[in-house]
C-alpha positions as CSV (number, residue, x, y, z in Angstrom):
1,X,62.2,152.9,184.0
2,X,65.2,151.9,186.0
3,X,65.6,152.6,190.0
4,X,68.4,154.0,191.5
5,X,70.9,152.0,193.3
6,X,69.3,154.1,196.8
7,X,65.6,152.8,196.7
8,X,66.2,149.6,195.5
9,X,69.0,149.0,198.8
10,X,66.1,150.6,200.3
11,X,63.5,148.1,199.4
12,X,65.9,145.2,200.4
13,X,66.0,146.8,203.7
14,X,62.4,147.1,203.9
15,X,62.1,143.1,202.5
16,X,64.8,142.2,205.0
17,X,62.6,143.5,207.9
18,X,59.7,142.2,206.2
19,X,61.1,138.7,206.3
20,X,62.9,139.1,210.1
21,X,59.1,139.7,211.2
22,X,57.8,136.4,209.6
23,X,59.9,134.4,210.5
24,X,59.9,135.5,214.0
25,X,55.9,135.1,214.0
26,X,56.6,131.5,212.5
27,X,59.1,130.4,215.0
28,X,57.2,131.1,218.0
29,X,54.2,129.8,216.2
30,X,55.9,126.6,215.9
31,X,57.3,127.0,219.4
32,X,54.4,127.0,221.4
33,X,52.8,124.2,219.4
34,X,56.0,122.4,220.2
35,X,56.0,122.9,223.8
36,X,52.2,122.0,223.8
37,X,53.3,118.3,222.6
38,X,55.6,118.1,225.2
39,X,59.0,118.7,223.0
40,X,60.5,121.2,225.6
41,X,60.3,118.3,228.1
42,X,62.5,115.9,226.0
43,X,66.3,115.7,225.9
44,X,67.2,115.4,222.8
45,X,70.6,116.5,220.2
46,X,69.5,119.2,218.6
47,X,70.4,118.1,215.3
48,X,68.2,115.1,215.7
49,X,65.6,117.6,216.2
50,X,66.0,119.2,213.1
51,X,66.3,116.6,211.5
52,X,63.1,115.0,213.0
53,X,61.2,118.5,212.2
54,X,62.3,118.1,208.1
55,X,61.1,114.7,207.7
56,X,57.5,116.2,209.6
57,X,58.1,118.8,207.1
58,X,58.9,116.6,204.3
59,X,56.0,114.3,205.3
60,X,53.3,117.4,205.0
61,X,54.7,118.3,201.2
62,X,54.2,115.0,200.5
63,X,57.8,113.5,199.8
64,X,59.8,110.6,201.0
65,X,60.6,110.6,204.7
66,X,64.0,109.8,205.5
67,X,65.3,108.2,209.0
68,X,66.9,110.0,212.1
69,X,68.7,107.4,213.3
70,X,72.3,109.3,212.3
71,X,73.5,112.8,214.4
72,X,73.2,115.5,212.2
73,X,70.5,116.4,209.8
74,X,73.2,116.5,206.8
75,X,72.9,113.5,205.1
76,X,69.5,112.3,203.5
77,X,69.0,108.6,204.3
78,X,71.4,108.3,207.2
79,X,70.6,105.7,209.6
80,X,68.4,103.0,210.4
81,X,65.2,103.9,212.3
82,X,62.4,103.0,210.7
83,X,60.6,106.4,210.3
84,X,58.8,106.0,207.6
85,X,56.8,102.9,209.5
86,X,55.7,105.3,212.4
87,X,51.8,106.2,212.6
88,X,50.9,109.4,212.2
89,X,51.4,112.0,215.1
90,X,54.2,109.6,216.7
91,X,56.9,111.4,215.1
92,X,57.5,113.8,218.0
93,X,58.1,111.4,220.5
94,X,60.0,108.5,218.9
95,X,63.4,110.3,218.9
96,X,62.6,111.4,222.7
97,X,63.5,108.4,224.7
98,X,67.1,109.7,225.5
């Protein structure tokens, strides 16, 4: 049985809430840990945050972690830190020292 056109742009609406809601719990969730290990006390490019938080991300799926040396999070091996040679739980504060 098919739906109309009405309830399914209804159900999209509903999903788009939905989604708004997570990701809003998720960002402050990540927020506050954030700020507990002292990132809102660092100056720091935001893109070299981002790009710092997808190689923690990357690191916790279990892939390759690229280096933040580069601006920009665009480019996958930009750079020439050595991130991959940092310890465990250093990764916040090696791109901090601005």
């Amino acid at each position: 049985m098919k739906k109309p056109s009405s309830k399914i742009r209804d159900e999209i609406a509903r999903l788009q809430e939905q989604l708004k809601l997570a990701e809003t719990r998720e960002a402050e969730r990540i927020g506050r840990i954030a700020l507990k290990a002292g990132l809102g006390e660092i100056e720091i490019d935001e893109g070299e945050l981002q790009a710092a938080f997808e190689d923690l991300a990357k690191r916790f799926r279990g892939g390759k972690v690229r280096s933040t040396g580069g601006k920009g999070a665009s480019g996958a091996g930009e750079g020439s830190a050595p991130a991959a040679q940092n310890p465990p739980g250093t990764a916040e504060g090696r791109t901090g020292e601005a």
